[in-house]
mmCIF file of the C-alpha atoms, coordinates in Angstrom:
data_MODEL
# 
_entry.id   MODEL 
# 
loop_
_atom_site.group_PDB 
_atom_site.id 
_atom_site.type_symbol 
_atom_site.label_atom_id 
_atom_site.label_alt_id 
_atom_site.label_comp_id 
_atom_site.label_asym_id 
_atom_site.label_entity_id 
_atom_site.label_seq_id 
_atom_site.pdbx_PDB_ins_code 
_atom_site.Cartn_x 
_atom_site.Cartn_y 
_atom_site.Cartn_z 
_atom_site.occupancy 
_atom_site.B_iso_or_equiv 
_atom_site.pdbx_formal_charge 
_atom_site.auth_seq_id 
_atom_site.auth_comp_id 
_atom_site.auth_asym_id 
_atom_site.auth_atom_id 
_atom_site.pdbx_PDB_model_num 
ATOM 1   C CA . UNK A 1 1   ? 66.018  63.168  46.178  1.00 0.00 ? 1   UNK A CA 1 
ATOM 2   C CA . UNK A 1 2   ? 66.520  62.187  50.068  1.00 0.00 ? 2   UNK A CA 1 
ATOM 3   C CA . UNK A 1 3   ? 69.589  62.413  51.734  1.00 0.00 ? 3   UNK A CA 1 
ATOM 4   C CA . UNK A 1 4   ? 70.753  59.178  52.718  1.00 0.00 ? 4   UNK A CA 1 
ATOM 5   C CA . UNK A 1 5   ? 70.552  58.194  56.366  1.00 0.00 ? 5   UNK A CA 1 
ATOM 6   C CA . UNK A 1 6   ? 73.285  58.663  58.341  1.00 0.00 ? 6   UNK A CA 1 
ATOM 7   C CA . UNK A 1 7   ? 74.483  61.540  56.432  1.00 0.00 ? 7   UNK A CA 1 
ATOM 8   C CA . UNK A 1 8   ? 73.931  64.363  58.957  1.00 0.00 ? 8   UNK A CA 1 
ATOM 9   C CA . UNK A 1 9   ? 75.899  62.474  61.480  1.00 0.00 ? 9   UNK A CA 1 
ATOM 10  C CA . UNK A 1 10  ? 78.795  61.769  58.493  1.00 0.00 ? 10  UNK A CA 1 
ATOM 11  C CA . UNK A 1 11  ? 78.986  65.490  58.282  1.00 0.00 ? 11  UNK A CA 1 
ATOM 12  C CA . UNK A 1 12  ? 79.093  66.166  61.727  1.00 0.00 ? 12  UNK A CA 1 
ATOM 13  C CA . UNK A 1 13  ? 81.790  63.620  63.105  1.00 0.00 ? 13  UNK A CA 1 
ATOM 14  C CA . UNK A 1 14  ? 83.546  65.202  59.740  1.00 0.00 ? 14  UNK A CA 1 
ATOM 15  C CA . UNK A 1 15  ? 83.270  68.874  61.137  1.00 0.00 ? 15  UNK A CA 1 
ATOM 16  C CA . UNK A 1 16  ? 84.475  67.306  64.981  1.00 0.00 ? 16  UNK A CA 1 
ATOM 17  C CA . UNK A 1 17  ? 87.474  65.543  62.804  1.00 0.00 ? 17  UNK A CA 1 
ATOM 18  C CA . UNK A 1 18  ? 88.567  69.092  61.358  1.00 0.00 ? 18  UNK A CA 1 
ATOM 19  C CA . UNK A 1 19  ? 88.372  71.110  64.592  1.00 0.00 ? 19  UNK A CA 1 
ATOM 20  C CA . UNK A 1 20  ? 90.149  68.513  66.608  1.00 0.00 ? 20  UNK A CA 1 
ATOM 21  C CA . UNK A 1 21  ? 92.882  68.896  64.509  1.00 0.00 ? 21  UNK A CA 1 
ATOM 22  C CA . UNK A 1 22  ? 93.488  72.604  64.602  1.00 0.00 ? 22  UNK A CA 1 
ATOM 23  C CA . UNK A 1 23  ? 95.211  74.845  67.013  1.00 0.00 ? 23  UNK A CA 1 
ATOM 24  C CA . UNK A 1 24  ? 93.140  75.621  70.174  1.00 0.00 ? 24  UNK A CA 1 
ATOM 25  C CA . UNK A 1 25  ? 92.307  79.435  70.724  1.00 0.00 ? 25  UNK A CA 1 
ATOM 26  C CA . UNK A 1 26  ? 91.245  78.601  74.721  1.00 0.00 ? 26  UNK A CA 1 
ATOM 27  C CA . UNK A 1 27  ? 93.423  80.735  77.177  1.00 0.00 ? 27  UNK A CA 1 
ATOM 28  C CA . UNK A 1 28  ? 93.706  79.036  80.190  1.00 0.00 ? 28  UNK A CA 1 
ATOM 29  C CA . UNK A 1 29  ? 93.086  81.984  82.252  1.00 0.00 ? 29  UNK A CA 1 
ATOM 30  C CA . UNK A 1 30  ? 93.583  81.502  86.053  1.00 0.00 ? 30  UNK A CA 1 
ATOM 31  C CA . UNK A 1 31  ? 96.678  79.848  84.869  1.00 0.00 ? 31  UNK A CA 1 
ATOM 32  C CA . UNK A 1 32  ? 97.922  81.851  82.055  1.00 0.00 ? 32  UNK A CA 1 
ATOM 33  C CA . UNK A 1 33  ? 97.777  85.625  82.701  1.00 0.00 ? 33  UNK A CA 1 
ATOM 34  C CA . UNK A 1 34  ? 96.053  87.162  79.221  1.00 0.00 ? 34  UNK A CA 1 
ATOM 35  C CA . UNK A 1 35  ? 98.402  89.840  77.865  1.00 0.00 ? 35  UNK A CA 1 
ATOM 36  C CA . UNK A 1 36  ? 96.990  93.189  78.064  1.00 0.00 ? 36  UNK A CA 1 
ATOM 37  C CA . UNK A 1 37  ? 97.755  96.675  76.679  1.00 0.00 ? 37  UNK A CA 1 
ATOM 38  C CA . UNK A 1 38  ? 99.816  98.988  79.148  1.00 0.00 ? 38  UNK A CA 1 
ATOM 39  C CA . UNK A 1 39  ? 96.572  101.547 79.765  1.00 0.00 ? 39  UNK A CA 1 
ATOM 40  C CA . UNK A 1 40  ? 93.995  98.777  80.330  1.00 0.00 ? 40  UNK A CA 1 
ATOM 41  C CA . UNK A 1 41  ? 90.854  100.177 81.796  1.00 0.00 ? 41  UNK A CA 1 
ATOM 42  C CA . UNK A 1 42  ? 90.591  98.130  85.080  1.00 0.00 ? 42  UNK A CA 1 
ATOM 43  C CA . UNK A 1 43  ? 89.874  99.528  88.150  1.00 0.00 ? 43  UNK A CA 1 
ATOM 44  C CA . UNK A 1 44  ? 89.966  103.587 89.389  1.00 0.00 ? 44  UNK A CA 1 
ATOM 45  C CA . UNK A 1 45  ? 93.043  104.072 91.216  1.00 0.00 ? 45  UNK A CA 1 
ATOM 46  C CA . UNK A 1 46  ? 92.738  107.571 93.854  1.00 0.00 ? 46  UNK A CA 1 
ATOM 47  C CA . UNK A 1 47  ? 95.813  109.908 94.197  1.00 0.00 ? 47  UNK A CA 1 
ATOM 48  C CA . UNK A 1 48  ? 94.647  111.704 97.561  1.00 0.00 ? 48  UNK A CA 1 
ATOM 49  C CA . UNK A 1 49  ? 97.151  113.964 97.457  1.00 0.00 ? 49  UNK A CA 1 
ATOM 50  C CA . UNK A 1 50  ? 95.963  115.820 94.544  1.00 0.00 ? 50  UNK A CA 1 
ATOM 51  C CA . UNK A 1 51  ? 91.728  115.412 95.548  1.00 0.00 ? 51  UNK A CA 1 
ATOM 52  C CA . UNK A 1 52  ? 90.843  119.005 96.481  1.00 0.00 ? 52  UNK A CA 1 
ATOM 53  C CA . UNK A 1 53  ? 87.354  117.436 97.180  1.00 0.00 ? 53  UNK A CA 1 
ATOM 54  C CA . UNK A 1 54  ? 85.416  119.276 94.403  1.00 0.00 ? 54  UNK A CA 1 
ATOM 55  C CA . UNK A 1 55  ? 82.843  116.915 94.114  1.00 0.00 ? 55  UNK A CA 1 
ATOM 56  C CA . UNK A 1 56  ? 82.884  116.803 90.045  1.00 0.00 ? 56  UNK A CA 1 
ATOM 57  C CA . UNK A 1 57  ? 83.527  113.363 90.408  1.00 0.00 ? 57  UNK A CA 1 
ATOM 58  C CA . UNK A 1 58  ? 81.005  112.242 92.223  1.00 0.00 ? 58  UNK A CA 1 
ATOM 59  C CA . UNK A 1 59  ? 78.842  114.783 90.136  1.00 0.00 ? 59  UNK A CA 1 
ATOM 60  C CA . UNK A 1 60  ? 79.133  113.818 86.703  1.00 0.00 ? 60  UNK A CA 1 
ATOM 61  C CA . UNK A 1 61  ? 79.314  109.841 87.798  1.00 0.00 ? 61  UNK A CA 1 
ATOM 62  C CA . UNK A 1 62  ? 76.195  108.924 85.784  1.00 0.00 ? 62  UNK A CA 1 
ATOM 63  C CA . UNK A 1 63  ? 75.949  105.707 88.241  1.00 0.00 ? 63  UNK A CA 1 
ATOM 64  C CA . UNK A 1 64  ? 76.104  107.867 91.307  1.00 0.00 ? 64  UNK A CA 1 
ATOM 65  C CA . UNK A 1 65  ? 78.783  105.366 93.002  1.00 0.00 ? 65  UNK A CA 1 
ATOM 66  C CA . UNK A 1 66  ? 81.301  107.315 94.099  1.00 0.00 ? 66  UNK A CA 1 
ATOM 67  C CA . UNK A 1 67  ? 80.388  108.747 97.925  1.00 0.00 ? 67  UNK A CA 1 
ATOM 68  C CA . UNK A 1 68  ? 82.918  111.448 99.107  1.00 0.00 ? 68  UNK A CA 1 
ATOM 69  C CA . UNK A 1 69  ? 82.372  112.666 102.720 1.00 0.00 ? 69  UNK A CA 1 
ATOM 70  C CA . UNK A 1 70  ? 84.776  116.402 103.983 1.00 0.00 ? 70  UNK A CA 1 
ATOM 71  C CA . UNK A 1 71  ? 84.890  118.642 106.465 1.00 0.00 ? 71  UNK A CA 1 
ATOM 72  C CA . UNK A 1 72  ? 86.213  122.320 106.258 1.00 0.00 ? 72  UNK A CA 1 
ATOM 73  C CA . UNK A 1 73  ? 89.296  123.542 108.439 1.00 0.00 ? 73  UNK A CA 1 
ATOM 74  C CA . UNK A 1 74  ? 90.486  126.793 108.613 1.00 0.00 ? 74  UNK A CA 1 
ATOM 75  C CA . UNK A 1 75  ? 94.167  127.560 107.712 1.00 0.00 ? 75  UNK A CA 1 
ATOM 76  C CA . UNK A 1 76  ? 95.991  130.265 109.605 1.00 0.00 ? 76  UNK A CA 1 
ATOM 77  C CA . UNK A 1 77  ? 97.117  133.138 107.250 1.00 0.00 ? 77  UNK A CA 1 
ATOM 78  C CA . UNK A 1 78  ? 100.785 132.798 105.436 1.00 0.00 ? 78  UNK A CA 1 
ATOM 79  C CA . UNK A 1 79  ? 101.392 135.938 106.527 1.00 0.00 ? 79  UNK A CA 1 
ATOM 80  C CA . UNK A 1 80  ? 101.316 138.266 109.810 1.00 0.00 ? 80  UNK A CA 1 
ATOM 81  C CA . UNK A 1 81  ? 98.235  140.126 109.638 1.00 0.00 ? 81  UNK A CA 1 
ATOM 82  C CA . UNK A 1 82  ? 97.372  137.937 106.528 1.00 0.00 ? 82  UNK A CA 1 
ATOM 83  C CA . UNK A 1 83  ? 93.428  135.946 106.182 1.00 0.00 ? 83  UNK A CA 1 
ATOM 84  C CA . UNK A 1 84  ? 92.602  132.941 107.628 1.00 0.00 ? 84  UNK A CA 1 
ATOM 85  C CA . UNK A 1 85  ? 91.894  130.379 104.999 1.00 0.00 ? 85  UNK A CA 1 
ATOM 86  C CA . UNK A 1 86  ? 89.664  127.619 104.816 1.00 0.00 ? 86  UNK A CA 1 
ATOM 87  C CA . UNK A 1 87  ? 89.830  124.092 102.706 1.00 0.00 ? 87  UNK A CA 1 
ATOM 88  C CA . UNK A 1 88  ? 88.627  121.220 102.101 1.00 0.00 ? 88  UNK A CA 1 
ATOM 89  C CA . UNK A 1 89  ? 89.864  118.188 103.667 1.00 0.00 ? 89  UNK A CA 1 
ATOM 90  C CA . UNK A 1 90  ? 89.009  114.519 102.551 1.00 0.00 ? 90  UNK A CA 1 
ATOM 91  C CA . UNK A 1 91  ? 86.909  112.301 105.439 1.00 0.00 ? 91  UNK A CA 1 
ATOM 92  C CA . UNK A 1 92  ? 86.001  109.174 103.017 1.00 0.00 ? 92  UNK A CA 1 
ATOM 93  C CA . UNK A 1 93  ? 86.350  108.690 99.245  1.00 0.00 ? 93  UNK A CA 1 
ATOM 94  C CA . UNK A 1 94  ? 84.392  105.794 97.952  1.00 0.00 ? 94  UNK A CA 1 
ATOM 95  C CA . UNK A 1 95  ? 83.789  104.085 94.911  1.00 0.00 ? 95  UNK A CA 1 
ATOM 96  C CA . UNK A 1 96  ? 81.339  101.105 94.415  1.00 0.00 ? 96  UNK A CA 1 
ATOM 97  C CA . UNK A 1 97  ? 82.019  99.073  91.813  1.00 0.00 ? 97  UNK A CA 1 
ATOM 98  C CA . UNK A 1 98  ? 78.770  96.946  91.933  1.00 0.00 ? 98  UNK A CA 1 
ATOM 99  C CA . UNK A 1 99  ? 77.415  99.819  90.033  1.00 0.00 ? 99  UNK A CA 1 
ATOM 100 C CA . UNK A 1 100 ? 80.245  101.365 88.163  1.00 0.00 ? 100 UNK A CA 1 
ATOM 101 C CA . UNK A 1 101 ? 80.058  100.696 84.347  1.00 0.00 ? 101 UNK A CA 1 
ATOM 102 C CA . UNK A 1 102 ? 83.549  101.931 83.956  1.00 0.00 ? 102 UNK A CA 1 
ATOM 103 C CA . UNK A 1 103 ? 83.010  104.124 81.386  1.00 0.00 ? 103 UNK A CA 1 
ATOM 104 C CA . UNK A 1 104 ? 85.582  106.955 82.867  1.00 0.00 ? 104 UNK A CA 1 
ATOM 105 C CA . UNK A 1 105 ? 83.896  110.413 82.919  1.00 0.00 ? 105 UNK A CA 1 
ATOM 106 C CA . UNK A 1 106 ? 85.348  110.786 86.642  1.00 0.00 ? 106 UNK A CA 1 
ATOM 107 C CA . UNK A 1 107 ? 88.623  110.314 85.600  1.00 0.00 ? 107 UNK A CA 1 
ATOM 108 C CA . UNK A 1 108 ? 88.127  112.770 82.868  1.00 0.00 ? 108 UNK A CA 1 
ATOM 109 C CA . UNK A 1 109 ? 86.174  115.431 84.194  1.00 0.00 ? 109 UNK A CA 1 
ATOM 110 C CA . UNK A 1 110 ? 88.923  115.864 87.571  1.00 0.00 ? 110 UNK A CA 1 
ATOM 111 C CA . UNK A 1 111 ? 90.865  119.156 86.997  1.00 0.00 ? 111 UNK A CA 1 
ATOM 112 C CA . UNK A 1 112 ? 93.582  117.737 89.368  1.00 0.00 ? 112 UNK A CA 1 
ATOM 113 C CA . UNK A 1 113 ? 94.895  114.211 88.056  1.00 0.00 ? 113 UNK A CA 1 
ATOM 114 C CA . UNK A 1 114 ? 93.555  112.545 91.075  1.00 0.00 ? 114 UNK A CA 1 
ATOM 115 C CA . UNK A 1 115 ? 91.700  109.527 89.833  1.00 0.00 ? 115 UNK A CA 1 
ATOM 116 C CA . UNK A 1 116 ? 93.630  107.233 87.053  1.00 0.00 ? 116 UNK A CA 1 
ATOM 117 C CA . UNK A 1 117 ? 92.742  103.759 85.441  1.00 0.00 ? 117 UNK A CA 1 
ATOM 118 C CA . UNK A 1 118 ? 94.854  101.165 87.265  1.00 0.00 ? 118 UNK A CA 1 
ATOM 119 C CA . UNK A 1 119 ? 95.406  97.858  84.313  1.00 0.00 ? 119 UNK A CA 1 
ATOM 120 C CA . UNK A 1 120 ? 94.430  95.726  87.519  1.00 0.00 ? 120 UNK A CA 1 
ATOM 121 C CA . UNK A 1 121 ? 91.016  93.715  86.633  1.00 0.00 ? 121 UNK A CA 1 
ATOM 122 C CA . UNK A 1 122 ? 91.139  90.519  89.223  1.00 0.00 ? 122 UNK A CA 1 
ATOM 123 C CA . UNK A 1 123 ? 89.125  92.237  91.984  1.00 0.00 ? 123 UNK A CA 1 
ATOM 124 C CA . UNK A 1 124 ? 86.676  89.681  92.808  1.00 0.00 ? 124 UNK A CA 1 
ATOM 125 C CA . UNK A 1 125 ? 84.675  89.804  95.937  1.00 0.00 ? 125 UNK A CA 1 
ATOM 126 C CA . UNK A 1 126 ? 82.333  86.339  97.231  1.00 0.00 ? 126 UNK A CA 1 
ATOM 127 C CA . UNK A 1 127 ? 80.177  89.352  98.826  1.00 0.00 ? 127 UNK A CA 1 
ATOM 128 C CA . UNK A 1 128 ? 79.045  92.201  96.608  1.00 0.00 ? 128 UNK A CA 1 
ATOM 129 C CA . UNK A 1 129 ? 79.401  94.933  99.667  1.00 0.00 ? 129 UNK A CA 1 
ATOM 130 C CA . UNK A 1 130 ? 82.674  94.181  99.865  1.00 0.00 ? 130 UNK A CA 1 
ATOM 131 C CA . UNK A 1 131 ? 82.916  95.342  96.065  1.00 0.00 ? 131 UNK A CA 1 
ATOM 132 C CA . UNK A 1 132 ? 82.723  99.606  97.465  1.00 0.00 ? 132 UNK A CA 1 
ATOM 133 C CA . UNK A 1 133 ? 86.368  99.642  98.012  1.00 0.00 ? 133 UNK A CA 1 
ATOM 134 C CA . UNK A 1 134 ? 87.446  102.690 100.518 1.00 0.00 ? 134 UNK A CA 1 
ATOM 135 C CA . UNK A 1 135 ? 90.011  105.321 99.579  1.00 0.00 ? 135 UNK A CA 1 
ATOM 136 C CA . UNK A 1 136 ? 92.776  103.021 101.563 1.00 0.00 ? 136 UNK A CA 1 
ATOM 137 C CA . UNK A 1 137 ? 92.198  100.177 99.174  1.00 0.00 ? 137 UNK A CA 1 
ATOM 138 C CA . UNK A 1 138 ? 91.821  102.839 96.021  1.00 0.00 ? 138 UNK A CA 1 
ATOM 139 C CA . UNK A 1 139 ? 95.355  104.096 96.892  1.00 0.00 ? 139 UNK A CA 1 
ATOM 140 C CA . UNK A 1 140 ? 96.508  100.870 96.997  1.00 0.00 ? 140 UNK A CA 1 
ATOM 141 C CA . UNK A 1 141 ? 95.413  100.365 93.385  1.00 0.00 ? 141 UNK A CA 1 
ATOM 142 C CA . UNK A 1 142 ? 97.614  103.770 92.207  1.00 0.00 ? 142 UNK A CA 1 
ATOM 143 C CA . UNK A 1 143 ? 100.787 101.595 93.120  1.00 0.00 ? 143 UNK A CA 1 
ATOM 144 C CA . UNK A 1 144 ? 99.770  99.495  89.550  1.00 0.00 ? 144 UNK A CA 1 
ATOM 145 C CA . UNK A 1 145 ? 98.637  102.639 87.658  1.00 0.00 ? 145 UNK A CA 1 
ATOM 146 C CA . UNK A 1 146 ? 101.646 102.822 84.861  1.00 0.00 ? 146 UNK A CA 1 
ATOM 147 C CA . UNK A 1 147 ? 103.876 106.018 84.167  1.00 0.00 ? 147 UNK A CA 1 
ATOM 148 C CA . UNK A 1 148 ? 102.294 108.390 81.196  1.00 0.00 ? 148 UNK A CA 1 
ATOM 149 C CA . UNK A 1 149 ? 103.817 107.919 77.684  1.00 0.00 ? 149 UNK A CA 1 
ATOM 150 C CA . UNK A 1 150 ? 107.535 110.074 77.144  1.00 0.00 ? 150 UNK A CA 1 
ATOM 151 C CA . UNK A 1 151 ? 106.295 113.010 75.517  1.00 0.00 ? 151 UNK A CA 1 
ATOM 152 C CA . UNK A 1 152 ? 107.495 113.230 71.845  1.00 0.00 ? 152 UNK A CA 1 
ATOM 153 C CA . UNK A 1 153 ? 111.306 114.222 71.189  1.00 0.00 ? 153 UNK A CA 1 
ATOM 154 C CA . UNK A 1 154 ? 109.701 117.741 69.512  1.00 0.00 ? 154 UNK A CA 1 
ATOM 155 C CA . UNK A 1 155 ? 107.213 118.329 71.886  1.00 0.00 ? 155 UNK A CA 1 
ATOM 156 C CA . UNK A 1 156 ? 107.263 121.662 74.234  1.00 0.00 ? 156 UNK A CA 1 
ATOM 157 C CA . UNK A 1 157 ? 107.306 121.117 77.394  1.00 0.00 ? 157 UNK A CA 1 
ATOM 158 C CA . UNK A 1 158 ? 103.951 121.831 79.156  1.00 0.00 ? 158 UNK A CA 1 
ATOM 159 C CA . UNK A 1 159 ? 103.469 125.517 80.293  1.00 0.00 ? 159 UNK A CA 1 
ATOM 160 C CA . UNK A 1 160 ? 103.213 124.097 84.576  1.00 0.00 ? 160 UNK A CA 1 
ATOM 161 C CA . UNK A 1 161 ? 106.379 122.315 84.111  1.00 0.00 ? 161 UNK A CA 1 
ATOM 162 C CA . UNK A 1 162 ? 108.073 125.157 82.525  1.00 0.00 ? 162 UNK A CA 1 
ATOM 163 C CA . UNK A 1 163 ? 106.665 127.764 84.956  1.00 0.00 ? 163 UNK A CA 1 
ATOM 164 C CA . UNK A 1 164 ? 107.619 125.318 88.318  1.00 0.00 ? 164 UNK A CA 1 
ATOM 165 C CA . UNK A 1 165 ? 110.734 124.784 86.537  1.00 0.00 ? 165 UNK A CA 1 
ATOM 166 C CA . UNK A 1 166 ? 111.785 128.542 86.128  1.00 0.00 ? 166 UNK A CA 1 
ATOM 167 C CA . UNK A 1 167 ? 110.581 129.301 89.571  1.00 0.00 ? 167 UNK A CA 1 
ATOM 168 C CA . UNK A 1 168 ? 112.864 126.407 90.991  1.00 0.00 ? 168 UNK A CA 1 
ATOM 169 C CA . UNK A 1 169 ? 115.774 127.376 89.029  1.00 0.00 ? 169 UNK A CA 1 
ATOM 170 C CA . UNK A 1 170 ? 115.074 131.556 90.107  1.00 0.00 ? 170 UNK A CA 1 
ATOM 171 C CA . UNK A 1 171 ? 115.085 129.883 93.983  1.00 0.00 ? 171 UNK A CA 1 
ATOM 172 C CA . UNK A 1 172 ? 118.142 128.132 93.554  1.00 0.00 ? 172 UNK A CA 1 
ATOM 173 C CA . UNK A 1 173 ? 120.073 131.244 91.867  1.00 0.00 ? 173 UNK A CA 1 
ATOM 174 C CA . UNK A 1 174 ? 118.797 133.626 95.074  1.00 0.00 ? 174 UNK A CA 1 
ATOM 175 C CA . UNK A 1 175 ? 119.673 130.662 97.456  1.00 0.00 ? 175 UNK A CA 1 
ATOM 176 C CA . UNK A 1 176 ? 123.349 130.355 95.463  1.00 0.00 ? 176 UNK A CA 1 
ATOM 177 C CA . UNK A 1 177 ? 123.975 134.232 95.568  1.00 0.00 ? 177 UNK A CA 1 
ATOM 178 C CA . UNK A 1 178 ? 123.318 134.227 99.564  1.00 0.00 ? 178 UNK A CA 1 
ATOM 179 C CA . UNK A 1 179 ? 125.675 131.680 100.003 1.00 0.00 ? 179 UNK A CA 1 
ATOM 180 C CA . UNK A 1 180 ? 128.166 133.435 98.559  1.00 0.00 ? 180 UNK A CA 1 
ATOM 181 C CA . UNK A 1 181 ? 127.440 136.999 100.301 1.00 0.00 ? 181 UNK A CA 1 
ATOM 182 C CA . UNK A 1 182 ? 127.419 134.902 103.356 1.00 0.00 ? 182 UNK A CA 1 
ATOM 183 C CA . UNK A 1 183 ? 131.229 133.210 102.606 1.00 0.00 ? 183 UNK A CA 1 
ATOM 184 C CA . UNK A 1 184 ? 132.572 136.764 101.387 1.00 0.00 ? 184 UNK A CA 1 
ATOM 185 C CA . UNK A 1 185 ? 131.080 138.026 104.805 1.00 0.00 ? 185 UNK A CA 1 
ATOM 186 C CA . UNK A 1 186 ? 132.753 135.343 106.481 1.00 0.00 ? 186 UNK A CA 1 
ATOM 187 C CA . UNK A 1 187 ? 136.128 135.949 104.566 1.00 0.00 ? 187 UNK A CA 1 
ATOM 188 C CA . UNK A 1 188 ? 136.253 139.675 105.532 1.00 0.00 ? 188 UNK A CA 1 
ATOM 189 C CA . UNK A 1 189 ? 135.753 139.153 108.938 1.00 0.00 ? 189 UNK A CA 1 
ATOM 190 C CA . UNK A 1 190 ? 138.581 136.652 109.140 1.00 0.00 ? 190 UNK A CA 1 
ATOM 191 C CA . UNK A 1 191 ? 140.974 139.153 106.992 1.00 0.00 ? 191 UNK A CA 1 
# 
């Protein structure tokens, strides 16, 4: 039997009719912000501070987009008749993320918590060399980068905390005692 003509275009209007009358799932996006998790993988955020300049970074990027550029300088010793030391300091830190593909071994493989995902995603450029973003503009990004999860009410407190922790409070306790040898000092030579 032959379907009667017209009846594609019945069924189609029909299918328009339905839609048209249900919810739209469209986000508006340059006017409505979508809502994202907390640890949204956006952009790599750089804490120089902590960068020692070990290159693993840079090594195990499988993209080869992150260009780090150091000099060494020696450190006088901590001590009289101590070594001279030398280390590492930062010149450039760079990441291009024309060729990044985000997929966070940089930020996994640094022993020192120096590179973190920032939730920021609207970095745009209208010229793709603009897109290597310096270490000024990656600190920048650590400003959005959000505080780490409260550990859990049972947890133990992690060993470096503990150990910085019991050093500080050893500090204060010499610090305290001195104070007071010093005041009893004091008090016997008014007496």
């Amino acid at each position: 039997m032959a379907p009667l003509p017209g009846s594609g275009l019945a069924k189609g209007l029909a299918v328009t009719l339905r839609t048209m009358t249900r919810k739209t799932v469209t986000e508006q996006y340059p006017d409505t912000q979508p809502d994202l998790p907390p640890r949204t993988r956006g952009v790599i955020g750089l804490f120089e501070e902590n960068c020692t300049v070990c290159m693993l970074c840079a090594r195990e990027c499988p993209d080869w987009c992150i260009y780090i550029d150091s000099h060494k300088e020696t450190v006088p010793a901590a001590v009289p008749g101590g070594r001279e030391r030398s280390r590492n300091v930062l010149d450039r830190f760079a990441i291009d993320f024309s060729l990044c593909m985000y997929c966070g071994i940089c930020i996994e493989v640094c022993p020192f918590d120096a590179l973190f995902w920032s939730p920021e995603f609207e970095y745009a450029e209208t010229d793709i060399r603009d897109l290597t973003h310096e270490r000024d503009k990656l600190r920048e990004w650590m400003w959005t980068v959000p505080a780490p999860p409260a550990l859990d009410p049972g947890a133990e407190e992690p060993k470096e905390i503990a150990a910085a922790r019991k050093s500080a409070d050893k500090l204060a306790a010499q610090e305290q005692a001195a104070a007071e040898r010093e005041a009893a000092a004091q008090g016997e030579g008014e007496a």
